[in-house]
VOGU-3710 file (C-alpha; in Angstrom, 3 decimals, decimal comma):
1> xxxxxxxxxx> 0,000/0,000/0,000  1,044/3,405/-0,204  0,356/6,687/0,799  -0,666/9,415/-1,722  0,420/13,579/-0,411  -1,834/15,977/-2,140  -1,319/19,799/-2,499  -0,491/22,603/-4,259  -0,435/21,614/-7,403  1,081/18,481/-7,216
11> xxxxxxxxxx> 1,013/14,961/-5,727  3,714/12,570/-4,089  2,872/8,603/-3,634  4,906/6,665/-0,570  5,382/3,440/0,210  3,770/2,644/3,843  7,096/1,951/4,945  8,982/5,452/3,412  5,742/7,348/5,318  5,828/5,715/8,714
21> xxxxxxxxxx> 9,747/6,449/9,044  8,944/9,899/8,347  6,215/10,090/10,786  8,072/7,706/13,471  11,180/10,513/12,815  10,872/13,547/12,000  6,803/14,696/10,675  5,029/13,153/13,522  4,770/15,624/15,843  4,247/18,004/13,407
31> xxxxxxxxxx> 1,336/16,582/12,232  -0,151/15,546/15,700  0,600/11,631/15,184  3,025/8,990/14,582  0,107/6,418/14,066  0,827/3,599/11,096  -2,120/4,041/9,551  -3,962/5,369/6,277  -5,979/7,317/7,688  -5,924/10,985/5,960
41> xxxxxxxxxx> -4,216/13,156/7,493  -5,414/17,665/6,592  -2,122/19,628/7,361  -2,127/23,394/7,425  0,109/25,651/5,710  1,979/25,902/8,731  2,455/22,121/9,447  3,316/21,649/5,606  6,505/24,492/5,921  7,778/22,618/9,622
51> xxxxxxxxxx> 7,365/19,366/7,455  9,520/20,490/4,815  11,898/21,773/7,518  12,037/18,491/9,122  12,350/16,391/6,185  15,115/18,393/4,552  16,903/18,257/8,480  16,824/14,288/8,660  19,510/11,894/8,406  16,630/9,514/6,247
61> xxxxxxxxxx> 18,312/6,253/5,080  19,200/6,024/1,336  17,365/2,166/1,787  14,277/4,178/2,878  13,716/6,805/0,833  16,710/7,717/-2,016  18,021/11,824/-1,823  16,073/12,713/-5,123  13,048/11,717/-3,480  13,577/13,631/-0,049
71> xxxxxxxxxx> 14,386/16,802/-2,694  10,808/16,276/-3,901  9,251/15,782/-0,567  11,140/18,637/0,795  9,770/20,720/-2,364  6,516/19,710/-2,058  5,887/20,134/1,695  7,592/23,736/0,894  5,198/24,154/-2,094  2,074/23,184/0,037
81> xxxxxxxxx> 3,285/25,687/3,058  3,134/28,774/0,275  -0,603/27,660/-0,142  -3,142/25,558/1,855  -1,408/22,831/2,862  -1,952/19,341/1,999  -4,056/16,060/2,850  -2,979/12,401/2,672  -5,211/9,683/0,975
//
């Protein structure tokens, strides 16, 4: 399974496992859980920007999610903190 981030005017797929690691170490908090779930998650502008903070401050794993990815994710989160945010599904 995989998790699909939404905003701006773009969209990222994860694998479950690339997601959890980023909410087990470094979005969590941010986004009020470190649950492994599905469930969608609504961020805020705000939480989107600290997320893109976060992401592009973590030691991630190359085996977990490769550096070109993080880039995107980083650019994303930063895209979606410029506008409204972004929602998992």
């Amino acid at each position: 399974m995989s998790v699909d981030i939404e905003g701006g005017c773009s969209a990222i797929g994860l694998a479950n496992g690339a997601w959890f690691w980023l909410l087990d170490n470094c979005i969590g908090e941010i986004l009020g859980s470190k649950k492994h779930t599905n469930d969608p998650v609504n961020a805020t502008a705000e939480q989107a920007s600290k997320c893109a903070k976060a992401v592009a401050e973590a030691k991630i794993p190359e085996d977990v999610i490769p550096p070109w990815i993080v880039k995107l994710l980083v650019d994303h989160f930063a895209e979606c903190g410029a506008m409204d945010g972004f929602e998992t599904r």
